[in-house]
Biopython code that builds the backbone (N, CA, C, O; Angstrom):
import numpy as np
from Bio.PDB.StructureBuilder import StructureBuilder

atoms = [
    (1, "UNK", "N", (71.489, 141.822, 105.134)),
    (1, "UNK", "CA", (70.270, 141.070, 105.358)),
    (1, "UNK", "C", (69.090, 141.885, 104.868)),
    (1, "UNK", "O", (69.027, 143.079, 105.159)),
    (2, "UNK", "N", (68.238, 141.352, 104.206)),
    (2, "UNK", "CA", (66.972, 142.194, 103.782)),
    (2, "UNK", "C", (65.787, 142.004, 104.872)),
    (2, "UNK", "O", (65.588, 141.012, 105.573)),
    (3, "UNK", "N", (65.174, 143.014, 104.837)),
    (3, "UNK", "CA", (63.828, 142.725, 105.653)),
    (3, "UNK", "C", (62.624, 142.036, 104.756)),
    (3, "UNK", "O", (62.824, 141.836, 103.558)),
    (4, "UNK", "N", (61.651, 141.760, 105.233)),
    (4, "UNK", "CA", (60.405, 141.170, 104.930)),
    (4, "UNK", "C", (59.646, 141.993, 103.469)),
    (4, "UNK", "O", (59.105, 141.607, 102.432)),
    (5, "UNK", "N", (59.968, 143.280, 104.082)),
    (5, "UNK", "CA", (59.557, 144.216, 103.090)),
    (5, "UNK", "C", (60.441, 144.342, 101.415)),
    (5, "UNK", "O", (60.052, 144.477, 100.255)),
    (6, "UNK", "N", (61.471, 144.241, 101.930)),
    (6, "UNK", "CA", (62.462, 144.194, 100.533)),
    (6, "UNK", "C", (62.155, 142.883, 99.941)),
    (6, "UNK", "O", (62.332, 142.810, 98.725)),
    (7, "UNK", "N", (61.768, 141.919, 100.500)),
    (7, "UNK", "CA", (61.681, 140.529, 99.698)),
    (7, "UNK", "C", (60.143, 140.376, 99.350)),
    (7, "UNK", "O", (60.083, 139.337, 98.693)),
    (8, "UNK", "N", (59.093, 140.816, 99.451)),
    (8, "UNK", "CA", (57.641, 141.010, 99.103)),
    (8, "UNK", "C", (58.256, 142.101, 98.017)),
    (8, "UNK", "O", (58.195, 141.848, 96.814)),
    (9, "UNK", "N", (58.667, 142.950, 98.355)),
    (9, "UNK", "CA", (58.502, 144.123, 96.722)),
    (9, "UNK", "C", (59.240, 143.558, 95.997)),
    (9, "UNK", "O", (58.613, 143.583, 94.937)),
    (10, "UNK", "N", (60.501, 142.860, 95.739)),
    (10, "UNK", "CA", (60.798, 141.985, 94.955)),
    (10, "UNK", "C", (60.485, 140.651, 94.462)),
    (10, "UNK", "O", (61.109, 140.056, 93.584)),
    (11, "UNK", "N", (59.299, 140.161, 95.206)),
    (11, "UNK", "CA", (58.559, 139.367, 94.237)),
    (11, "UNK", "C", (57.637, 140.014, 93.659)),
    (11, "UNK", "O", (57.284, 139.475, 92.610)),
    (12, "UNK", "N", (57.169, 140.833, 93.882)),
    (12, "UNK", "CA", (55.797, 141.831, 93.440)),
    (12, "UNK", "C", (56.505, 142.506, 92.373)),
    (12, "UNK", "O", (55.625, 143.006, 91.673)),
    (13, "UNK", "N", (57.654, 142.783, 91.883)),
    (13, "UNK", "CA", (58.626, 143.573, 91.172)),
    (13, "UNK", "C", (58.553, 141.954, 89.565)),
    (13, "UNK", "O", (58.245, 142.069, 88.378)),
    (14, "UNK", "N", (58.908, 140.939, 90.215)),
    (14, "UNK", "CA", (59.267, 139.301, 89.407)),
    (14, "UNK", "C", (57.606, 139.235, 89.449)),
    (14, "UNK", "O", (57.334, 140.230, 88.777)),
    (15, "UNK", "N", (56.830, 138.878, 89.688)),
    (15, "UNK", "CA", (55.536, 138.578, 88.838)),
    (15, "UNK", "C", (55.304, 139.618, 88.430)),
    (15, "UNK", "O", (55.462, 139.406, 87.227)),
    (16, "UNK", "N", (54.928, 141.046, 88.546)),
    (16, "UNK", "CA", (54.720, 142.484, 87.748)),
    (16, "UNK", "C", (55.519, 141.823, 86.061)),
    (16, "UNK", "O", (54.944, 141.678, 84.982)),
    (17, "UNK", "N", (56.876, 141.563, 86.380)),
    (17, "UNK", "CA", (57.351, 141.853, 85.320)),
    (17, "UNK", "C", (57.421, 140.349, 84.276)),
    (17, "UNK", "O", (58.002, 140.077, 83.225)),
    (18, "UNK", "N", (56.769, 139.818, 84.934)),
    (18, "UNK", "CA", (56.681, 138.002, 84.129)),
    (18, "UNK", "C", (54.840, 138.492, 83.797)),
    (18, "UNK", "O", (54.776, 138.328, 82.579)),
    (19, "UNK", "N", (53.784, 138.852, 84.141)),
    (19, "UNK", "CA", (52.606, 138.757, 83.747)),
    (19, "UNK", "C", (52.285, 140.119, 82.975)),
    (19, "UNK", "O", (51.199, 140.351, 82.443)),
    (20, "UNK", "N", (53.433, 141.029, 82.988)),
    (20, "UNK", "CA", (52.542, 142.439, 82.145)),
    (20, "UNK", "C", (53.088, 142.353, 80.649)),
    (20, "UNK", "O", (52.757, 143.354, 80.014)),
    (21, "UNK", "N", (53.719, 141.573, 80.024)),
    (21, "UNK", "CA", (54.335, 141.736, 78.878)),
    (21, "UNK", "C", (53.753, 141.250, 77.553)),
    (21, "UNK", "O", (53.913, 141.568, 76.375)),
    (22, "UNK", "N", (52.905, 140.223, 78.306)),
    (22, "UNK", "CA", (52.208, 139.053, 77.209)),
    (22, "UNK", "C", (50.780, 138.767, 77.567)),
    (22, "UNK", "O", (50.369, 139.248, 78.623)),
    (23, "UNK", "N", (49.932, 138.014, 76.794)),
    (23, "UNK", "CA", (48.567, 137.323, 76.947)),
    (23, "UNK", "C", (48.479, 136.450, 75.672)),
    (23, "UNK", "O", (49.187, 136.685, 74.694)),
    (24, "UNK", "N", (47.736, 135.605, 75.708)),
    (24, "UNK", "CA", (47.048, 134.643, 74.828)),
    (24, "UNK", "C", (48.494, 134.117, 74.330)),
    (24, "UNK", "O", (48.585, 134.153, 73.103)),
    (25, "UNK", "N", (49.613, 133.649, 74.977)),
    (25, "UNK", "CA", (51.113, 132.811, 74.725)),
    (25, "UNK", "C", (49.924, 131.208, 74.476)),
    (25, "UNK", "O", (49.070, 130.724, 75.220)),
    (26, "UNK", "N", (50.427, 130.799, 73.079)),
    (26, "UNK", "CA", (50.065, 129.891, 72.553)),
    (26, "UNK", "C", (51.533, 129.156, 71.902)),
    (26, "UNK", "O", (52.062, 129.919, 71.093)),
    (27, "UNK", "N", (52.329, 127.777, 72.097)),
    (27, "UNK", "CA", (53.466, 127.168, 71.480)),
    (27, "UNK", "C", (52.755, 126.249, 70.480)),
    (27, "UNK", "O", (51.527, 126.266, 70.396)),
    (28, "UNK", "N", (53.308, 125.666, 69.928)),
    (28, "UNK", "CA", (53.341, 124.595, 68.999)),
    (28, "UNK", "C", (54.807, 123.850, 68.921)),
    (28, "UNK", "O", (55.765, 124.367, 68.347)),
    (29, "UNK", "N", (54.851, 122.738, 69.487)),
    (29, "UNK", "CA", (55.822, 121.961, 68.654)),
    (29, "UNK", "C", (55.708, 121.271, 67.174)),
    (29, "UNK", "O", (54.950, 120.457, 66.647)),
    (30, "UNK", "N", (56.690, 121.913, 66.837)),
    (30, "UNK", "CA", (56.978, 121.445, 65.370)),
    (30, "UNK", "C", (56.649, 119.758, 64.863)),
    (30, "UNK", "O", (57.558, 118.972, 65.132)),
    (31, "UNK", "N", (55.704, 119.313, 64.321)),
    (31, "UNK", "CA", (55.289, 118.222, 63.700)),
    (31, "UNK", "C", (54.376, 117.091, 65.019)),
    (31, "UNK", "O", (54.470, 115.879, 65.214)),
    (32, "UNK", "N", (53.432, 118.288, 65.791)),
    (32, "UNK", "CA", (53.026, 117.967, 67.040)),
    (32, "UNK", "C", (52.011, 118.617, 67.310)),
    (32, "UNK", "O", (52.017, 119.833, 67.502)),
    (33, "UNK", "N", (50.878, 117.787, 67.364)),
    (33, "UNK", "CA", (49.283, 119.006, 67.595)),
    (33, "UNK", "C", (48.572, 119.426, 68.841)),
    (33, "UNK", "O", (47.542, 120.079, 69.007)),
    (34, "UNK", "N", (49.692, 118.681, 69.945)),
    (34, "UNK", "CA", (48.910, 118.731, 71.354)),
    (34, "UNK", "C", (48.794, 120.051, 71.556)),
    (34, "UNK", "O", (49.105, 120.879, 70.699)),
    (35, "UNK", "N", (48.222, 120.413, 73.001)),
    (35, "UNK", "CA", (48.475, 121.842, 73.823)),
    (35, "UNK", "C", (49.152, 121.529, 74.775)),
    (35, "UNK", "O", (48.776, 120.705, 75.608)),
    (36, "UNK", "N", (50.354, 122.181, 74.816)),
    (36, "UNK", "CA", (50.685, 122.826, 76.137)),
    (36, "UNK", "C", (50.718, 123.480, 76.824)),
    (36, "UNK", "O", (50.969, 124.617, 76.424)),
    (37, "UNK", "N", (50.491, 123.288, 78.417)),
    (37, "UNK", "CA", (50.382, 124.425, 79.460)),
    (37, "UNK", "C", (51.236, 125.203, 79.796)),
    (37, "UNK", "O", (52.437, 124.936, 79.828)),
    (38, "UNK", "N", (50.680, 126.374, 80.120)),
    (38, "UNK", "CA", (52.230, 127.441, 80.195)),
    (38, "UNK", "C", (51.740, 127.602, 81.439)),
    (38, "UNK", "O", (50.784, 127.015, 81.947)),
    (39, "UNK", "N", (52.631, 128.649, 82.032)),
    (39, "UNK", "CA", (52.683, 129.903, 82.820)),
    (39, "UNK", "C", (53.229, 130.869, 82.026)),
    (39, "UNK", "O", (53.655, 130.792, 80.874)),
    (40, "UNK", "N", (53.142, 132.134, 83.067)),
    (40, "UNK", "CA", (53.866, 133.397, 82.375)),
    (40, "UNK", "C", (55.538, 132.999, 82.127)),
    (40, "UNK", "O", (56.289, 132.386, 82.886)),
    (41, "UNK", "N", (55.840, 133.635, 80.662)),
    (41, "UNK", "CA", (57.163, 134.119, 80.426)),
    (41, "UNK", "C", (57.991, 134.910, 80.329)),
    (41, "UNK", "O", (57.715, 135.967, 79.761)),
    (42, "UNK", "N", (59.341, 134.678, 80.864)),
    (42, "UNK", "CA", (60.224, 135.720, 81.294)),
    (42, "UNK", "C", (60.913, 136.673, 79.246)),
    (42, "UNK", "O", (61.864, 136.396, 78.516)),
    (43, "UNK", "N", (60.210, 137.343, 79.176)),
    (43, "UNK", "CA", (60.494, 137.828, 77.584)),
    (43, "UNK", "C", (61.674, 138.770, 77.579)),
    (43, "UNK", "O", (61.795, 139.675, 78.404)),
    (44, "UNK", "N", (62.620, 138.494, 76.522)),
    (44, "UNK", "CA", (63.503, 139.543, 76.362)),
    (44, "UNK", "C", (63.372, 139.528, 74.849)),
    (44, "UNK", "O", (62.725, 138.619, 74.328)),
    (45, "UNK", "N", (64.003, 140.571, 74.027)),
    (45, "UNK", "CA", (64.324, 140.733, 72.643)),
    (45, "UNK", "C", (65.058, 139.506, 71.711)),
    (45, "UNK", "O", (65.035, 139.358, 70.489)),
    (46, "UNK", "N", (65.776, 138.610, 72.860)),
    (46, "UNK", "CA", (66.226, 137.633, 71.672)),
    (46, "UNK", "C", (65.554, 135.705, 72.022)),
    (46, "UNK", "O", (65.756, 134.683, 71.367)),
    (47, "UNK", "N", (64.688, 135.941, 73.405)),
    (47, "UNK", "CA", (64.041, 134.591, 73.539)),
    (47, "UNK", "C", (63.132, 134.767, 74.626)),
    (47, "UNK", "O", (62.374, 135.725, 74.469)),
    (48, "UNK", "N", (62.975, 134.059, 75.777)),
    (48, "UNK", "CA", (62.151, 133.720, 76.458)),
    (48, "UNK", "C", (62.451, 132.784, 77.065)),
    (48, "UNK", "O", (63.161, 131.885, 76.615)),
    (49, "UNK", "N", (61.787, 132.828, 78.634)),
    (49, "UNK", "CA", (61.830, 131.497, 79.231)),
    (49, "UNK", "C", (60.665, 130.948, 79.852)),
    (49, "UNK", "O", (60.209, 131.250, 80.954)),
    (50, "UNK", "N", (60.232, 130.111, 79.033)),
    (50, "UNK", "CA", (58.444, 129.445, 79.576)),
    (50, "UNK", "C", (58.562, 128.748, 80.617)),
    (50, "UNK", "O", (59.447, 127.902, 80.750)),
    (51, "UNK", "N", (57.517, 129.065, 81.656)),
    (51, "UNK", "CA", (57.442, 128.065, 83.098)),
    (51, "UNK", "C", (56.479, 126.899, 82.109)),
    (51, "UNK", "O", (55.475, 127.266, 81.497)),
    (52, "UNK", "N", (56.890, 125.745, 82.093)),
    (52, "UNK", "CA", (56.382, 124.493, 81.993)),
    (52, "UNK", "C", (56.799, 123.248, 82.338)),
    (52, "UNK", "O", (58.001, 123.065, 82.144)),
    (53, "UNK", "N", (56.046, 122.118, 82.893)),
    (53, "UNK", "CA", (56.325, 121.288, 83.128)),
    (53, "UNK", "C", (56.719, 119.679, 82.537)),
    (53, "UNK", "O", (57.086, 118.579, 82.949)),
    (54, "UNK", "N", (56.257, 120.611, 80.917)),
    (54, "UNK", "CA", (56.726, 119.429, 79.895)),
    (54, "UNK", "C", (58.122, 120.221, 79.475)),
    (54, "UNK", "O", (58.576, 121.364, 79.529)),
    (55, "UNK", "N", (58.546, 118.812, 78.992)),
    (55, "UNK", "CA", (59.934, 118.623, 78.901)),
    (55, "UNK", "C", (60.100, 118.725, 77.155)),
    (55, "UNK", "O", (59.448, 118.164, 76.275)),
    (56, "UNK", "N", (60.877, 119.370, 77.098)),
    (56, "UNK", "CA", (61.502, 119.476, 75.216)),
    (56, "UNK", "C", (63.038, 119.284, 75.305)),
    (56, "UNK", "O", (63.768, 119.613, 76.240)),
    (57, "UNK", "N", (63.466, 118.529, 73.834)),
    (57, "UNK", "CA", (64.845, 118.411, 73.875)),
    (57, "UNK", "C", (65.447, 119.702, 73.750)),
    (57, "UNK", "O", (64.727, 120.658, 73.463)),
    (58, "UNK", "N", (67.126, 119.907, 73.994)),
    (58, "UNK", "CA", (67.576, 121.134, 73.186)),
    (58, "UNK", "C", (67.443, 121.055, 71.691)),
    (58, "UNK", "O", (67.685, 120.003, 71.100)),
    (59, "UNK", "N", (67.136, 121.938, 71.187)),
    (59, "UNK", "CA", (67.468, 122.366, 69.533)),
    (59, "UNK", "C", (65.860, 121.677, 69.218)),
    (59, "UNK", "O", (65.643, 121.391, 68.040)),
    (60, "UNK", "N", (65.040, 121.480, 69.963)),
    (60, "UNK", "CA", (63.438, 121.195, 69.191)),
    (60, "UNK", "C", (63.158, 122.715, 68.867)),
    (60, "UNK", "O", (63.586, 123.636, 69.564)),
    (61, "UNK", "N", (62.524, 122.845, 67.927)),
    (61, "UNK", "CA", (61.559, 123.584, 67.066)),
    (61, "UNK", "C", (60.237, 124.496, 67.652)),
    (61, "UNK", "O", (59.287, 123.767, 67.365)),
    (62, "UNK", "N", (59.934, 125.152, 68.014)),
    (62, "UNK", "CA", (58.703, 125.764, 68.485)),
    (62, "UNK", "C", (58.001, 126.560, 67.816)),
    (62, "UNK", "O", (58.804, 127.362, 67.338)),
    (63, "UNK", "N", (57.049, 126.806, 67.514)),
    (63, "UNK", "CA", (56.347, 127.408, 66.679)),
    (63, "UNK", "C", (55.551, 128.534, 67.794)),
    (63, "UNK", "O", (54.619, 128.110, 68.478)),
    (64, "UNK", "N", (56.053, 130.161, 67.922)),
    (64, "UNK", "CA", (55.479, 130.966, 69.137)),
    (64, "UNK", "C", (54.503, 131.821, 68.618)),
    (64, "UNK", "O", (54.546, 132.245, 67.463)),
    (65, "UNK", "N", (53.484, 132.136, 69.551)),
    (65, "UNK", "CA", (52.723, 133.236, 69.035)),
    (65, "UNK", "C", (52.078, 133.697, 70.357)),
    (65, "UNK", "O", (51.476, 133.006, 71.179)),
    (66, "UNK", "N", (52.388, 135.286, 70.385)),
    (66, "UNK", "CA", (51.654, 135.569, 72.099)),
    (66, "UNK", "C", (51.193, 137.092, 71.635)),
    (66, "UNK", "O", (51.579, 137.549, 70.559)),
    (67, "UNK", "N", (50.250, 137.915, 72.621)),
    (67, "UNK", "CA", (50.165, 139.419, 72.154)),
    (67, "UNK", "C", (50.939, 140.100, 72.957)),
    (67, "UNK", "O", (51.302, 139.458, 73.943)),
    (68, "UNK", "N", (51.464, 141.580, 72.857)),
    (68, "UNK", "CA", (51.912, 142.289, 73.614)),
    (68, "UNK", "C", (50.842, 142.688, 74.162)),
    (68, "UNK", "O", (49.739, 142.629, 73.618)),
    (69, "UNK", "N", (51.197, 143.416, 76.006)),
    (69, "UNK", "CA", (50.146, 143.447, 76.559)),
    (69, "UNK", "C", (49.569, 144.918, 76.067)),
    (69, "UNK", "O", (48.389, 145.097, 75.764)),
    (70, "UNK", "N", (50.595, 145.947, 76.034)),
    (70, "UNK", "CA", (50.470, 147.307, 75.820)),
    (70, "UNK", "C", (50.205, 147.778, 74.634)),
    (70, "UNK", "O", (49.329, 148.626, 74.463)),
    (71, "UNK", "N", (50.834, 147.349, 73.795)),
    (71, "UNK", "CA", (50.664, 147.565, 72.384)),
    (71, "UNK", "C", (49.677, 146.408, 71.388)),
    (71, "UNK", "O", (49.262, 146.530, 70.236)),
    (72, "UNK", "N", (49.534, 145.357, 72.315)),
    (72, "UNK", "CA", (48.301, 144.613, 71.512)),
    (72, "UNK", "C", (48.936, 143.886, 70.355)),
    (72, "UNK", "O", (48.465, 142.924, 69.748)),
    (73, "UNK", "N", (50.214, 144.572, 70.126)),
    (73, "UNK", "CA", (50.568, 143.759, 68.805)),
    (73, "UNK", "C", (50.724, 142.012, 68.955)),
    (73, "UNK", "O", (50.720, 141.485, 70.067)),
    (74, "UNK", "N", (50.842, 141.318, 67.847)),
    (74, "UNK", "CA", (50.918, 139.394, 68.058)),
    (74, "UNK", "C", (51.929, 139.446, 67.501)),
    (74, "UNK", "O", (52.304, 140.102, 66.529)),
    (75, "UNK", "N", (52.487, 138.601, 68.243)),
    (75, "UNK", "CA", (54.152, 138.222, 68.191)),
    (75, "UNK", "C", (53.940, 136.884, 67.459)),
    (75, "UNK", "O", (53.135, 136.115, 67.985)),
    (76, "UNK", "N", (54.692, 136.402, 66.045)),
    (76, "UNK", "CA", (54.846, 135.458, 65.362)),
    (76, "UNK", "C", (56.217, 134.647, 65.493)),
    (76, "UNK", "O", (57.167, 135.289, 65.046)),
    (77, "UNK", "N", (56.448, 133.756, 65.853)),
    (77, "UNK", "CA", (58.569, 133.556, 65.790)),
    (77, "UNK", "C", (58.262, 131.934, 66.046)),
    (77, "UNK", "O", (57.438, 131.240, 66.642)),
    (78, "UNK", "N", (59.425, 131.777, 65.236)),
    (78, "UNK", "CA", (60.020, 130.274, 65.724)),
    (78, "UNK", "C", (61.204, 130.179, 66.428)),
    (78, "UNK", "O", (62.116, 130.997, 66.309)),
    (79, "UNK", "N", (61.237, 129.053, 67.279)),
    (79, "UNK", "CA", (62.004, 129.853, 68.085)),
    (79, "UNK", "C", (62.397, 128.030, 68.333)),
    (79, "UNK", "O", (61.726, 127.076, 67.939)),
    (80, "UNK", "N", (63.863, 128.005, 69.209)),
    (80, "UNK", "CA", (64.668, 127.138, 69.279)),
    (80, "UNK", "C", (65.280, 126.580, 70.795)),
    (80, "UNK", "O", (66.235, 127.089, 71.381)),
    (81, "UNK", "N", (64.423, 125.322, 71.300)),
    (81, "UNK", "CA", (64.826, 125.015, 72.771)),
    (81, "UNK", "C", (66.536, 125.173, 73.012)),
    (81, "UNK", "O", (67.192, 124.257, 72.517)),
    (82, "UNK", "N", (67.313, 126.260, 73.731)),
    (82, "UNK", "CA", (68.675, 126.456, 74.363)),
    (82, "UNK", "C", (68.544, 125.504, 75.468)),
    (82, "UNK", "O", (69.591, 124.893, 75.680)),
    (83, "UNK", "N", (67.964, 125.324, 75.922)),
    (83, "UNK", "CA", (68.243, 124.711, 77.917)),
    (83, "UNK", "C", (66.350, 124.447, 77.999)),
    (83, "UNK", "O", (65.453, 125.161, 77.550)),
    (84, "UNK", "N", (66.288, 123.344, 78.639)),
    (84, "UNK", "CA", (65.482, 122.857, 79.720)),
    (84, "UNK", "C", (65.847, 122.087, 80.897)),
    (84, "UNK", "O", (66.434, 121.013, 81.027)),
    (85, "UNK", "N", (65.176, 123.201, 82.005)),
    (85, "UNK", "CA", (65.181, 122.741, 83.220)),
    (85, "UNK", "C", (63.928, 121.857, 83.642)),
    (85, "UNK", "O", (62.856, 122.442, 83.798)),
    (86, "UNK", "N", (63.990, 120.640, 83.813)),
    (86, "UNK", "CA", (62.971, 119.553, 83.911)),
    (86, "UNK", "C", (61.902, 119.988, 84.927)),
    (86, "UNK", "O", (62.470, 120.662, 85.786)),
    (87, "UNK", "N", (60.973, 119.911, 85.108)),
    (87, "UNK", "CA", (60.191, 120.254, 86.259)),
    (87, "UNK", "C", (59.582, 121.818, 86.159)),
    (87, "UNK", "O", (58.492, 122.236, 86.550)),
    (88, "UNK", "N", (60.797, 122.603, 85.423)),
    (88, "UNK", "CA", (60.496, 124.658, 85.743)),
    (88, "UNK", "C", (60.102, 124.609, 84.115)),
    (88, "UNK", "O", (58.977, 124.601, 83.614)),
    (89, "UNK", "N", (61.158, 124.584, 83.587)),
    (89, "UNK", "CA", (60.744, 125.430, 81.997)),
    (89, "UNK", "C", (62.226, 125.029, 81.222)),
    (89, "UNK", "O", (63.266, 124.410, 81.450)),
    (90, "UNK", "N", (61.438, 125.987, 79.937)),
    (90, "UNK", "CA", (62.853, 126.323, 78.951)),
    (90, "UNK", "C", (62.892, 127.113, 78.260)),
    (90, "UNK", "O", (61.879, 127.643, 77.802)),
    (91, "UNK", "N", (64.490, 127.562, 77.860)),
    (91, "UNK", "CA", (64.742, 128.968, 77.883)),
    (91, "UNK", "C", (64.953, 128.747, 76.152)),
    (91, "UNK", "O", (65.494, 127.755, 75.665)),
    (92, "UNK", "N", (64.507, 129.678, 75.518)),
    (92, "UNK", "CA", (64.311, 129.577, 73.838)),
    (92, "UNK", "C", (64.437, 130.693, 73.210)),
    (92, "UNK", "O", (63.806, 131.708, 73.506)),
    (93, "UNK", "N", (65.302, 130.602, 72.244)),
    (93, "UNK", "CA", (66.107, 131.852, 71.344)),
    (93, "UNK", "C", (64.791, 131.501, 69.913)),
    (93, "UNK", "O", (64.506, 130.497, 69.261)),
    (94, "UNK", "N", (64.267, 132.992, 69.943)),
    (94, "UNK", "CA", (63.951, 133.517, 68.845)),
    (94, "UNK", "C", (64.924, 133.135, 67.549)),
    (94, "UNK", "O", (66.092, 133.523, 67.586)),
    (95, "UNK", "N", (64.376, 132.262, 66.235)),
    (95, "UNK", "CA", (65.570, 131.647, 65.364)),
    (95, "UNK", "C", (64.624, 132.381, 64.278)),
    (95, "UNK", "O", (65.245, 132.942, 63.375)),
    (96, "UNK", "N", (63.343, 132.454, 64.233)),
    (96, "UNK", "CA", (62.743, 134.011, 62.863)),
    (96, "UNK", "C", (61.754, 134.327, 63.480)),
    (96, "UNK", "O", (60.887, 133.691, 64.078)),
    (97, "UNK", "N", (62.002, 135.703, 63.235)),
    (97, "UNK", "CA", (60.943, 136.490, 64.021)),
    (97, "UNK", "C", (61.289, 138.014, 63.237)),
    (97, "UNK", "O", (62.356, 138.610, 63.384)),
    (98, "UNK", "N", (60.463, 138.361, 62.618)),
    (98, "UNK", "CA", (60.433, 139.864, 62.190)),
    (98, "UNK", "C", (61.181, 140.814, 62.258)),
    (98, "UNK", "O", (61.472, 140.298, 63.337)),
    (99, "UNK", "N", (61.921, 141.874, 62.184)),
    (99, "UNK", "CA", (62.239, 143.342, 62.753)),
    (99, "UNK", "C", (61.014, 143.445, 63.556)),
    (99, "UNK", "O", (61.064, 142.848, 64.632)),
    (100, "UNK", "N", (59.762, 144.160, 63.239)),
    (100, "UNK", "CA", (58.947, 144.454, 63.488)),
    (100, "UNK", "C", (58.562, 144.329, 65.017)),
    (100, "UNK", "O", (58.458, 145.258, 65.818)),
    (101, "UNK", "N", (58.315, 142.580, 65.316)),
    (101, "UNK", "CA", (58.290, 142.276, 66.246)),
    (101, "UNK", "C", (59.164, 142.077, 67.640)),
    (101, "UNK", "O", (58.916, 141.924, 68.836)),
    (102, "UNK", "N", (60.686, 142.197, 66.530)),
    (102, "UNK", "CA", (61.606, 142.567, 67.648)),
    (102, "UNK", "C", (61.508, 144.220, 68.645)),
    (102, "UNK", "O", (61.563, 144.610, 69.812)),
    (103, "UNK", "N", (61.354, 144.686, 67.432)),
    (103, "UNK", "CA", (60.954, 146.155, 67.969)),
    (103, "UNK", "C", (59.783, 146.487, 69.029)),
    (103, "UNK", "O", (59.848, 147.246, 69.996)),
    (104, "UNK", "N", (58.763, 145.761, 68.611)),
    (104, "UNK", "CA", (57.754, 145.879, 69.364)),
    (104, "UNK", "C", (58.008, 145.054, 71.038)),
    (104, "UNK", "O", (57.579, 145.485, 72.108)),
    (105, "UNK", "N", (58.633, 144.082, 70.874)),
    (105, "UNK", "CA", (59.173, 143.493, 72.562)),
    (105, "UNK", "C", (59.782, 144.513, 72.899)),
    (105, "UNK", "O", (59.311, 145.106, 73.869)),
    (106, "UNK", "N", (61.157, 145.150, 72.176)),
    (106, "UNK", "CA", (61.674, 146.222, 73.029)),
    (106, "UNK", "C", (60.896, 147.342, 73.582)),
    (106, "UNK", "O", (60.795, 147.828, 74.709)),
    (107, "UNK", "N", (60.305, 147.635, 72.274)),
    (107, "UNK", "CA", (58.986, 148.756, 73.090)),
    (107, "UNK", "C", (58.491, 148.349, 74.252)),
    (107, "UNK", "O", (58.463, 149.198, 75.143)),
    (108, "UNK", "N", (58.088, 147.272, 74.495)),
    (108, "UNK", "CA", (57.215, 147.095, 75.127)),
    (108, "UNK", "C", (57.642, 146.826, 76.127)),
    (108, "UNK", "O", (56.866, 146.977, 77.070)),
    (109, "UNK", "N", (58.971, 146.331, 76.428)),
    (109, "UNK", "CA", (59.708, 145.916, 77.940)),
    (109, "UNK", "C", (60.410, 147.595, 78.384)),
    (109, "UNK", "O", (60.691, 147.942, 79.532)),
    (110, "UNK", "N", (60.582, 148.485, 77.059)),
    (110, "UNK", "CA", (61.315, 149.649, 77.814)),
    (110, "UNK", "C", (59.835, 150.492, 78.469)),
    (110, "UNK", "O", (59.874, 151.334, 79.367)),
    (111, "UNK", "N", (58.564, 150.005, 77.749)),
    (111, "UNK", "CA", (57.379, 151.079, 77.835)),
    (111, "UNK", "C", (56.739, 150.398, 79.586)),
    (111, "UNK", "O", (55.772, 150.855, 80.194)),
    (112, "UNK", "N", (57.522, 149.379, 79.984)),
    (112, "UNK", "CA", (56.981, 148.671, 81.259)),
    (112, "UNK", "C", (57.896, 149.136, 81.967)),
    (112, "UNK", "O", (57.531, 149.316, 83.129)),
    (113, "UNK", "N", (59.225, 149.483, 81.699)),
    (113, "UNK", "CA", (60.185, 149.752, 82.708)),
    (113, "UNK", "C", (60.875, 148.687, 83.086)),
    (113, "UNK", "O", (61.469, 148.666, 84.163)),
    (114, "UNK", "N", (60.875, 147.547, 82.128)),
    (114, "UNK", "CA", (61.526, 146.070, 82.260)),
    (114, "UNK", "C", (63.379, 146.240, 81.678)),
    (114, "UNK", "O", (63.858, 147.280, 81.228)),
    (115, "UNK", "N", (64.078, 145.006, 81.850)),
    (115, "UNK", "CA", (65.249, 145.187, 80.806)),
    (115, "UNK", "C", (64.889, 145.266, 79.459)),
    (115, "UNK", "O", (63.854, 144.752, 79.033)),
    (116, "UNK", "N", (65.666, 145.866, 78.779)),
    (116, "UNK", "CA", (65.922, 145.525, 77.070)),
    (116, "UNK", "C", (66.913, 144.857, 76.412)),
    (116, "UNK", "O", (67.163, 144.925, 75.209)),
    (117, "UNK", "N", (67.455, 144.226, 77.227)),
    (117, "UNK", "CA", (69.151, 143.733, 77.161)),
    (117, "UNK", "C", (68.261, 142.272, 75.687)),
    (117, "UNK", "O", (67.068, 142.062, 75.471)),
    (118, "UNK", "N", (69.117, 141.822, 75.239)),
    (118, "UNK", "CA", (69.048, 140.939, 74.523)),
    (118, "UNK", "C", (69.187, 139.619, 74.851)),
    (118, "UNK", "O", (69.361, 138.758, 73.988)),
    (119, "UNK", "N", (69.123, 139.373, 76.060)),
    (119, "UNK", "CA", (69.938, 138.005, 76.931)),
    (119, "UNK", "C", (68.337, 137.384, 76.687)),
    (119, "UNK", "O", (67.407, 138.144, 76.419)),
    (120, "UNK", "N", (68.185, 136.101, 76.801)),
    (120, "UNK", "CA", (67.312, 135.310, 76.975)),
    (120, "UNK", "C", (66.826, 134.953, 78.423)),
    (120, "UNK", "O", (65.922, 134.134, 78.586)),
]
sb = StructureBuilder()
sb.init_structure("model")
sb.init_model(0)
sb.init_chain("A")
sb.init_seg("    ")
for serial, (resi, resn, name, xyz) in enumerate(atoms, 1):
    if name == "N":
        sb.init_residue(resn, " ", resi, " ")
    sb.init_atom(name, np.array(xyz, "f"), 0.0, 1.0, " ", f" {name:<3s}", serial, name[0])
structure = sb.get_structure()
């Protein structure tokens, strides 16, 4: 059983590590000019999982661009709906995206003390 205390530092541990990675996360759907609203995303080296409440098919198109928080660098990628959960979000594999910028997520999740695993 956990106490009160173990379950506050582990959410404080899950937003720490969903709001320090990124800023200015801007999507685009492919052949689509609206905006959509985000929340923070869960980032790893090979995708992401956006809290949103709009809905995308699997295999739609996204057009990503966000900064790293630490390194400042802008992340460019298109990237490819795997799974949406209706109501939460969806989870999306990087389909082109740089070396460069791959490198720079890893930096930047090992320079936070986050995973580096490649899982989405």
């Amino acid at each position: 059983m956990s106490s009160p205390l173990t379950k506050v530092s582990a959410l404080e541990r899950q937003a720490k590590r969903h709001a320090s990675h990124y800023r200015e996360l801007f999507i685009t759907y492919e052949g689509r000019s609206e905006e959509i609203p985000l929340r923070p995303p869960d980032l790893s080296v090979q995708g992401m999982f956006i809290q949103t409440a709009r809905r995308f098919p699997e295999g739609a198109v996204l057009k990503i661009r966000f900064r790293l928080v630490r390194s400042l660098y802008e992340v460019f990628a298109r990237a490819e709906v795997r799974y949406c959960l209706p109501g939460v979000g969806i989870g999306i594999e990087f389909v082109e995206i740089s070396p460069e910028a791959r490198s720079a997520i890893r930096d930047e999740l090992r320079d936070a003390g986050g995973p580096t695993n490649d899982s989405i």
